[in-house]
C-alpha positions in Angstrom: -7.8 -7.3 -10.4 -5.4 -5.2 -12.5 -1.9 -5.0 -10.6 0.6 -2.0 -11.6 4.2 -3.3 -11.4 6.5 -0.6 -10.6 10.2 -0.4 -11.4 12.2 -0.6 -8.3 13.0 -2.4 -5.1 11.0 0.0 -2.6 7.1 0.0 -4.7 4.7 -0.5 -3.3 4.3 -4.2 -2.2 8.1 -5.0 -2.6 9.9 -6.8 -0.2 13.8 -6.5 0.6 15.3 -10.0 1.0 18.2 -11.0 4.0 19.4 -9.1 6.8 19.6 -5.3 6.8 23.1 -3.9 7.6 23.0 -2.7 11.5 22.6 0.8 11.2 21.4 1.4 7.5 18.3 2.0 6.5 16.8 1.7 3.0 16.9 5.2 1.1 13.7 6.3 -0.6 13.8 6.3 -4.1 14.5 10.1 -6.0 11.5 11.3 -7.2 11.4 14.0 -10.7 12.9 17.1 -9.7 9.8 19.0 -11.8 7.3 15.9 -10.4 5.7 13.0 -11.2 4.4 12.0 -15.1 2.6 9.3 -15.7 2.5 7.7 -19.3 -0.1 5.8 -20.3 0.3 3.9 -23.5 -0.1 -0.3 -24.7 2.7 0.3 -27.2 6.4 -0.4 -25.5 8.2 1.5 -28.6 5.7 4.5 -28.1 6.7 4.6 -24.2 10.1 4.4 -24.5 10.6 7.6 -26.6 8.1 9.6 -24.3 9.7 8.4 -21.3 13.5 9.6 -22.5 11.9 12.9 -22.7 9.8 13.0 -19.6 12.9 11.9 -17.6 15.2 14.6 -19.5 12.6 17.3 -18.3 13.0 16.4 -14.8 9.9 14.1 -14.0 10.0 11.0 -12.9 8.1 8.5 -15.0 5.1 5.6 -13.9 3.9 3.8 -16.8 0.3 2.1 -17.0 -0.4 -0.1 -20.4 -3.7 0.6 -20.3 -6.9 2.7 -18.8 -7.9 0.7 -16.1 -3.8 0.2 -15.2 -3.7 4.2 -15.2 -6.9 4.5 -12.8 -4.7 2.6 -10.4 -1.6 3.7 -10.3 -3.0 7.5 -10.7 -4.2 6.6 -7.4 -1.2 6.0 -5.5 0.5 9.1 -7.2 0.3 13.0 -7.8 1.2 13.2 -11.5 2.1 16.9 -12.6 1.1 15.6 -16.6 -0.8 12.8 -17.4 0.1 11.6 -21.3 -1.9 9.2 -22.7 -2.1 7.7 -25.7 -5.9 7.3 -27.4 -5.2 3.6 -28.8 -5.2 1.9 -25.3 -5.6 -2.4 -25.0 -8.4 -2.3 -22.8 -10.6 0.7 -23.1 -10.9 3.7 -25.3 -8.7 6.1 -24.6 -11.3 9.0 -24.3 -13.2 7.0 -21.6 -10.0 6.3 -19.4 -9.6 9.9 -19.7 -13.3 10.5 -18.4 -12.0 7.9 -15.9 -8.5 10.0 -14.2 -10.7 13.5 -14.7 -13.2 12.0 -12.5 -10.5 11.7 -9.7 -10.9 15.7 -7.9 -7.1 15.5 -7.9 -6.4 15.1 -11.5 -9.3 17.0 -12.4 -7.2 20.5 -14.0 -3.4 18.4 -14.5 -2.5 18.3 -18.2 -3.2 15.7 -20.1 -0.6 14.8 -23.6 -2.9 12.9 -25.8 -1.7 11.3 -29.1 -3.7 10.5 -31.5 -3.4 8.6 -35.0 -6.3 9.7 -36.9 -8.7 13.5 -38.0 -11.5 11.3 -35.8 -9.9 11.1 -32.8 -8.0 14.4 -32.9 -11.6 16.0 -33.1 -13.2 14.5 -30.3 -10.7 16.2 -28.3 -11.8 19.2 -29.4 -14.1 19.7 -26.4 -11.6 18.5 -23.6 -10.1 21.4 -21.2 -6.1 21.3 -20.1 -5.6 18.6 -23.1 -2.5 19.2 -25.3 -3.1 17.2 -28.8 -0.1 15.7 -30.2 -0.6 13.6 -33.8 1.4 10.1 -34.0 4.2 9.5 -34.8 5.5 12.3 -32.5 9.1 13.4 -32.7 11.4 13.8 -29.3 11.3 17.6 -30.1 7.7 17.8 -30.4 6.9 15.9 -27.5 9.4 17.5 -25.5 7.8 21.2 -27.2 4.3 19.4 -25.6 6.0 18.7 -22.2 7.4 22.4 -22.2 3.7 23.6 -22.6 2.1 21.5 -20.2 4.1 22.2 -17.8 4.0 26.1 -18.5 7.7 26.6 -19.1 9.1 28.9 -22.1 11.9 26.1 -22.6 13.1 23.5 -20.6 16.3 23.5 -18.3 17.9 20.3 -20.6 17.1 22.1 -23.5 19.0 24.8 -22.5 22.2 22.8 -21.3 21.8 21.5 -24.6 22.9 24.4 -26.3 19.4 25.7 -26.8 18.1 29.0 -26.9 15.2 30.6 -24.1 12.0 31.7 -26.1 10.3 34.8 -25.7 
């Protein structure tokens, strides 16, 4: 059985050690202002950069390294944008896509896909709510996909950043 190990000391399954101050109790963690994303990706470098964009957008970030991982913790989550990259370690990413889209909840939530090669960007040719994004991705692009996904014009850190609002 495939075990999703979330960052934190109140996931799922974690337990807090030694006696609990009288009177406090243990704060929940803050979730994404925008939501939840969750990134889907075997390559640590690959979810690194995605997730320093995710989190500047406002979401709060659960990473799965592979398809079966992301069926799992998709469960125990609402995820606003699913982004997922094609080369997974376990399954192809267009079948742990047919996977999460076979979950009612997930079924119209946008999914990022990146993808390495002409093959694989075609097969997602016939895919609804996907946004396609070729490898290797720049922060701008990504966050550009984000922005789209999540049908904003540009995002609030963009803006703080000295950015301009599209038309």
């Amino acid at each position: 059985m495939d075990h999703i190990h979330q960052k934190g000391p109140f996931s799922a399954g974690a337990s807090v050690e030694g006696p609990r101050p009288a009177g406090k109790t243990p704060v929940a963690p803050v979730r994404g202002l925008v939501g939840d994303a969750l990134l889907i990706s075997a390559d640590v470098t690959h979810r690194e950069m995605w997730r320093k964009v995710l989190e500047s957008e406002g979401l709060h970030v659960e990473e799965a390294d592979s398809g079966v991982a992301a069926v799992v913790a998709a469960r125990s989550i609402a995820p606003v944008v699913l982004c997922i990259d094609l080369q997974l370690r376990d399954v192809p990413g267009l079948l742990a896509i047919d996977w999460l889209r076979s979950n009612p909840a997930l079924g119209t939530t946008p999914i990022i896909v990146t993808y390495a090669s002409a093959t694989e960007r075609s097969n997602l040719a016939t895919l609804s709510h996907v946004i396609a994004v070729p490898k290797p991705a720049s922060p701008e692009t990504i966050r550009n996909a984000v922005v789209k996904a999540l049908g904003r014009k540009q995002s609030a850190a963009h803006l703080e950043q000295g950015g301009t609002r599209s038309k």
